[in-house]
C-alpha positions, 0 to 999 in steps of 0.5 A: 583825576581819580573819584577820590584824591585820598582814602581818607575821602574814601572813607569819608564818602562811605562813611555808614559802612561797616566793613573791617577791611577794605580794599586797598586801591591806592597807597593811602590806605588807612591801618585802622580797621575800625568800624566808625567814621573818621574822626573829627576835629575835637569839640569843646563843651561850652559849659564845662570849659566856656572860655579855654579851648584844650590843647588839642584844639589849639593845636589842630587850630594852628595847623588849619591856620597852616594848612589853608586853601589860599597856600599849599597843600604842605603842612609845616613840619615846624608846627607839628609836634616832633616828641612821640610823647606829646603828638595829637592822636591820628584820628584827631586831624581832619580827614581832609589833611591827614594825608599830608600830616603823615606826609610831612612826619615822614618826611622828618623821619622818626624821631630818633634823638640820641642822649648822652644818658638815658633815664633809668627805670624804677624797677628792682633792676633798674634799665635804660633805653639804648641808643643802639636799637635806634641802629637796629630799628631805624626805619620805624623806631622814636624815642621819646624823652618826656615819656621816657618810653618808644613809639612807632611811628608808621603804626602811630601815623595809620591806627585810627582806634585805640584798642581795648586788648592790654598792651596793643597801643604801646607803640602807638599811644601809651608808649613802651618802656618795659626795657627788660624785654627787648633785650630778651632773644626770640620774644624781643618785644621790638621783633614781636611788634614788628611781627614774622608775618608779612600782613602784621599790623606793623608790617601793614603800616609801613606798606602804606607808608611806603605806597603814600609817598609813592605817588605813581600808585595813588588812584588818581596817577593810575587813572590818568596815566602818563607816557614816558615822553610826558614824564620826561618833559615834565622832569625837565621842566620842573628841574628848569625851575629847580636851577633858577631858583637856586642859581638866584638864591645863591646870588642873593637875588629876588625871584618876583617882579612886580608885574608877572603878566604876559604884556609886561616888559619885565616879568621878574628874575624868575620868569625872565631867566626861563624864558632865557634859557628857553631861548637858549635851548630848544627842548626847555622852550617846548615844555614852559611858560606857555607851553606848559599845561596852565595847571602845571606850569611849575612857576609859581610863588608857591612852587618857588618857596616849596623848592627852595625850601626842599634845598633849605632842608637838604642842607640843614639834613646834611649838617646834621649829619656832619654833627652825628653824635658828637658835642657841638657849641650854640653861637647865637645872635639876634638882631632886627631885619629891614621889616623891624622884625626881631630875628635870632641867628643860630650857628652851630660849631662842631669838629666834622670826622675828618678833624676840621672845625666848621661853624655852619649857619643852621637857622634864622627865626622870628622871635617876639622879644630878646628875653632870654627865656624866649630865646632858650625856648626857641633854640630848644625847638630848633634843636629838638625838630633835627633830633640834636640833644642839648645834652651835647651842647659843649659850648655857648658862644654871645656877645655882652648883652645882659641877657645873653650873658647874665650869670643868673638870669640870662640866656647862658645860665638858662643852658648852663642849668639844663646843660652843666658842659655848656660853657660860655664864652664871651666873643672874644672880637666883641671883647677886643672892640669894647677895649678899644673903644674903652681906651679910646675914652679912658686918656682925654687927648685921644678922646679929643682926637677921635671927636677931631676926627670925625669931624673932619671926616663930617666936613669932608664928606657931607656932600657929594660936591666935595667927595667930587672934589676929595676924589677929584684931588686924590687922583691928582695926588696919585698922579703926582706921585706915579710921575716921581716914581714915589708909589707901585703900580700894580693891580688893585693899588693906588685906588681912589677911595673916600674917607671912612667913619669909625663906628663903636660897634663895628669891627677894625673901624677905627682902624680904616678910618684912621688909616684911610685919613693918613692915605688921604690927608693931602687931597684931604687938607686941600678940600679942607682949604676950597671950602674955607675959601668957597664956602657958600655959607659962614658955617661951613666956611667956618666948621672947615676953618676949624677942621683945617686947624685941627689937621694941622696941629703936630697933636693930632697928627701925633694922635693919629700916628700913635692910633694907626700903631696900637690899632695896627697891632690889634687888627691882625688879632680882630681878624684873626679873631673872625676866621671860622677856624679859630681855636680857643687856645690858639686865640689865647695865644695870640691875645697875649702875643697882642699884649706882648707887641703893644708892650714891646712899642711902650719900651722901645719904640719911642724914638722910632715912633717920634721919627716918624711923626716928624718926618710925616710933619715934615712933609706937609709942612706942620709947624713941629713944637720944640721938644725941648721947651717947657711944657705949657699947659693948655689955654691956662698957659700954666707951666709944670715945672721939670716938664719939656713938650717931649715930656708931655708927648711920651708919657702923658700921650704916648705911654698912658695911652698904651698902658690904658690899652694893655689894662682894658686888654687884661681886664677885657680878657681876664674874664670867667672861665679863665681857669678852663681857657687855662688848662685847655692852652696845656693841649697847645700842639707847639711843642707837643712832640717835646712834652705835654703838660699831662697834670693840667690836662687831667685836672682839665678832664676831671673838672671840666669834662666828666661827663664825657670821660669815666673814671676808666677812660681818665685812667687810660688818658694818662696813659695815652698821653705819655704813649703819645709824648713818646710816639710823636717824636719819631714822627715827622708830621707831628712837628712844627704844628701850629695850633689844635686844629692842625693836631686834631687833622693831623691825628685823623690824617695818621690814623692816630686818633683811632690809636689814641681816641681819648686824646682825640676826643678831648681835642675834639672837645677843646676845639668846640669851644667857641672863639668868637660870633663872627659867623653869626654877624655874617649872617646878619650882614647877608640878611641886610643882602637877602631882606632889603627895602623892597624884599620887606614883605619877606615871610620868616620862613622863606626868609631862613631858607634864603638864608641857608642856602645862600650862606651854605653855599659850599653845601648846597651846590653838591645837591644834584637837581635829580635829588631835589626833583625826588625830595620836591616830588614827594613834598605832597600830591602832584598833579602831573608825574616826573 
């Protein structure tokens, strides 16, 4: 190992001289050539400030708290300021840790954040930045929206002095925004920083950049040379590590054991799949665990955490190159994890360059409340450390909670004020759950009928002596019915299951518990009629008494036949509703083929409806009430002139039941903006090759979308519009499509979306809208895998990049183990070369 790690101990070792230039001995080198030692963590003078600390200190604080000898020597790029414009002076950092502070800014790259329009300059002939220099400048060039002004940032990472010459710390300190001189020939003020000679300031520091990530210069690599045998073993051990960390994250599995030493019999998923796969192969089993140097053995906790994270940021790098610069929708989520931290789940959802709409998982975050200026701000952080501009946001997508879609004070207005294209949709799975709940409560005999039945099913299942017997008498009941060729054999069917509960917040419960009662009600009844007979104590001999005849009476099995059609109907708009795919318009669309359906059963399925009750009553022998009879009225016995028992039924159950569903469906879904779902619906592709409603498409763009279209570009929509109405008719692959979706790939698929970019780009806009949060509660479903009672202990960090990579999976797996060596070795220092 070299005398000195970095050049700032360099420095610091020699901190009386006053030599101008060094001598450059390594890679890190310093592009100040000032006189003075490094500077050092700034001081606060008790007497002028003798309780607050400035905002530098506070924020080199936090990266000490970061950056301790008990962790690793990385410093989180989470925790560094990203904007050129508030970032703390080099020279402000301990020297001990500059190093890795330059490390992990590279790392991020420059900030290069691309608005949808950039600020004007107060001048006689008002300017503006342009995103094309980032194309131009894109090795070294940031942006900085609060300062409205450039920086560059390998100057920034290596001037350690302000400079007393005018102009000299422009892109380094004070910031450049003199716009009409960049664009002015041979004195671009850009190329005159960059300069013609090769030893100018700027083209100095981006030499030091580039040898401080090329560690196989650093001096203490050059003084302890390694032969390329052990370089090659020492890739192949690290990239052992590599597979195994991220074989088990995608299987959701922990890494640690409890007991990691060498006596123990089980040292932990990680230790125990090398050891494996070192008895599998010879050459892994020459270079780990104990045949691995005791300094680099490449195994531990740390190690574990700092690869994953390399995969982690691999993936979020790659959907944000899928996002580019086009719009893209926040659908945002929180929910507690198994340690009752409070967590926020952040999904993005974009239209990718080949016409497909992706909905990918992009980050999960602590937050110290559900406020909605807590969430804001934590999503602006996120959004701002990957360079995504929230002038992009085209869309919100959340659930009812107040504070996600309060129209003053929640999280929604919080973007709407600093975003007026981000329009909010309420998930439209949650709005059809509330419907169903709201029905459910709104007719008395249906309310009752799902109190009965989770009683039944809290009879039924309360022990596992009688889930014994439930699945002991269901498979007798299948292999009765197998014996009189009365059920299909197959793979996967007449399986034997348990009695499923229906939950107010869980999506198609109500339906899977219904339908499991009706697959289930023999075995269901004979349980029922053991307890009543064998019961150990009155109380449960008489909760089942009671259960049994609320089974049996013909009002709950009508209840239950009349469910089971409702919700049959709108599970397959539940599901629907979660596929990643969904497009606004198209989801409309099948609301109202739901609403349609439901409305179809009030007017004509009646009398197949009631065959079917008393056929299945039949069949387990309940006593069927004579429809004809006066209707009797409760335990009052009061009798309603005119009224027959089928009377009751069909209107009173059978019709207010479903007229009470049609009204929760039309309030639930008539919500704001229903004008913009409107007029996005007149893009619906069905009939695109017959004619396009071009009046409501451009009332769409003028109202909702003026940002993103000119005054010329409208004019020219018109006119693609009425091209394109005329050109698809000729083509066949234009036919018979099915929703937006297909007509935005299709475009792609033809080349015609280069043809027609403004229709194009208006599907593309339409299409962002967000349908529902499906993709956010999966994410939570995957915590409940990932973060479980005996993970609890998970960092929030560690836990994202879980996370990301076990729900990215598709992503994740395309990465090759040599670009993730490469990304994990310029992490940090090594102490070995691979």
């Amino acid at each position: 190992m070299g005398k000195f790690r970095t050049i700032d101990s360099f420095f610091k070792k020699n901190e009386d001289s006053n030599s101008e230039n060094s001598t450059l001995l390594g890679s890190n080198v310093e592009a100040s050539t000032s006189n003075e030692r490094p500077s050092k963590s700034p001081r606060i003078d008790p007497e002028k400030h003798p309780s607050r600390p400035s905002v530098v200190e506070v924020e080199l604080e936090e990266i000490h708290l970061k950056f301790s000898p008990l962790s690793s020597n990385e410093v989180d790029v989470r925790i560094l300021k990203r904007d050129p414009g508030e970032r703390i002076e080099m020279c402000n950092y301990p020297a001990n840790i500059r190093d890795e502070v330059r490390r992990a800014y590279l790392k991020a790259k420059p900030y290069q954040i691309r608005l949808s329009n950039y600020p004007f300059s107060r001048e006689k002939h008002p300017r503006r930045f342009q995103a094309s220099w980032f194309t131009q400048f894109s090795s070294w060039l940031e942006y900085s929206p609060t300062k409205d002004a450039t920086y560059c940032l390998p100057c920034y990472l290596f001037t350690m002095k302000r400079s007393r010459r005018p102009g000299c710390d422009a892109f380094t300190f004070t910031g450049f925004r003199n716009w009409k001189k960049v664009n002015n020939g041979k004195n671009c003020a850009f190329l005159n920083h960059v300069g013609e000679d090769p030893c100018s300031p700027h083209n100095n520091a981006m030499k030091y950049c580039d040898d401080l990530l090329n560690e196989s210069v650093h001096i203490d690599k050059v003084m302890n040379v390694q032969s390329s045998e052990q370089i090659l073993n020492n890739r192949l051990r690290v990239k052992t590590s590599i597979d195994i960390v991220r074989w088990l994250t995608f299987q959701g599995c922990p890494f640690r054991g409890h007991d990691e030493t060498l006596q123990s019999k089980n040292r932990g998923n990680f230790l125990e799949m090398i050891r494996i796969l070192a008895s599998y192969n010879d050459k892994v089993a020459q270079v780990v665990l104990e045949n691995a140097p005791k300094s680099a053995k490449y195994t531990s906790p740390t190690i574990q955490k700092e690869i994953l994270h390399v995969i982690a940021s691999k993936v979020r790098n790659k959907i944000r190159e899928d996002i580019g610069d086009s719009k893209f929708c926040i659908i945002v989520d929180e929910s507690r994890d198994e340690s009752k931290r409070e967590q926020l789940a952040l999904v993005l959802r974009f239209v990718d360059y080949d016409g497909f709409i992706q909905e990918r998982f992009f980050d999960l975050s602590h937050v110290k409340d559900t406020a909605a200026l807590t969430l804001k701000n934590e999503i602006y952080a996120i959004l701002s450390r990957h360079c995504l501009d929230i002038q992009n946001i085209r869309g919100q997508g959340y659930d009812g909670a107040s504070n996600m879609c309060g129209e003053w004070k929640g999280l929604q207005a919080l973007v709407l004020n600093d975003c007026p294209y981000a329009y909010y949709v309420h998930c439209f799975a949650h709005r059809l759950q509330l419907a169903l709940v709201a029905a459910s409560r709104e007719v008395i005999p249906i309310h009752e009928f799902f109190l009965n039945l989770n009683f039944i099913i809290t009879t039924v299942g309360s022990s596992c002596k009688r889930n014994d017997e439930l699945r002991a008498a269901q498979a007798a009941e299948i292999a009765r019915m197998l014996a009189i060729d009365e059920l299909e054999t197959g793979t996967g069917a007449n399986q034997i299951g348990t009695l499923k509960r229906a939950g107010d917040s869980r999506w198609g419960s109500h339906f899977n518990s219904i339908c499991s009662l009706i697959r289930m009600f023999g075995p269901t009844c004979l349980v029922l009629e053991n307890i009543k007979e064998d019961g150990s104590t009155y109380l449960q001999r008489g909760d089942a008494n009671v259960a049994h005849k609320m089974i049996n009476s013909f009002e709950f099995i009508f209840s239950l036949h009349l469910m089971k059609e409702i919700m049959g109907i709108t599970d397959v708009l539940c599901q629907a509703l979660q596929q990643k795919s969904q497009d606004i318009s198209n989801a409309q669309n099948l609301v109202s083929a739901t609403k349609a359906l439901i409305q179809n059963l009030r007017v004509d399925g009646w009398d197949n409806f009631l065959e079917n009750v008393i056929g299945f009553s039949k069949i387990f022998e309940i006593d069927i009430p004579d429809l004809s009879a006066q209707y009797v009225e409760g335990r009052s016995r009061k009798k309603r002139d005119h009224v027959t028992v089928e009377h009751h039924y069909h209107f009173d159950i059978f019709n207010a039941t479903i007229d009470v569903q049609l009204q929760e469906l039309d309030n639930r879904f008539g919500e704001q903006p229903i004008e913009l779902l409107t007029l996005c619906s007149a893009l619906d592709p069905k009939d695109a090759y017959k004619s396009f409603n071009v009046d409501d498409i451009c009332r769409l763009v003028e109202k909702y979308y003026t940002l993103d279209f000119s005054e010329r570009d409208r004019t020219g929509l018109k006119i693609q519009l009425k091209l394109f109405e005329h050109d698809v008719q000729n083509h066949l692959k234009f036919h018979n499509l099915s929703s937006m979706a297909e007509l935005c790939r299709r475009l792609v698929e033809t080349e015609k979306s280069q043809v027609y970019p403004l229709i194009d780009r208006l599907i593309r806009l339409v299409l962002t809208l967000p349908v529902s949060t499906a993709t956010g509660e999966r994410a939570f479903s995957a915590m409940k895998i990932v973060k479980t009672r005996l993970r609890n202990k998970m960092e929030d960090e560690f836990l994202s990049d879980n996370l990301v990579v076990y729900i990215e999976k598709e992503i994740a797996e395309n990465f090759t183990t040599d670009s993730i060596l490469d990304d994990f070795r310029s992490l940090k220092e090594r102490r070995l070369q691979f």
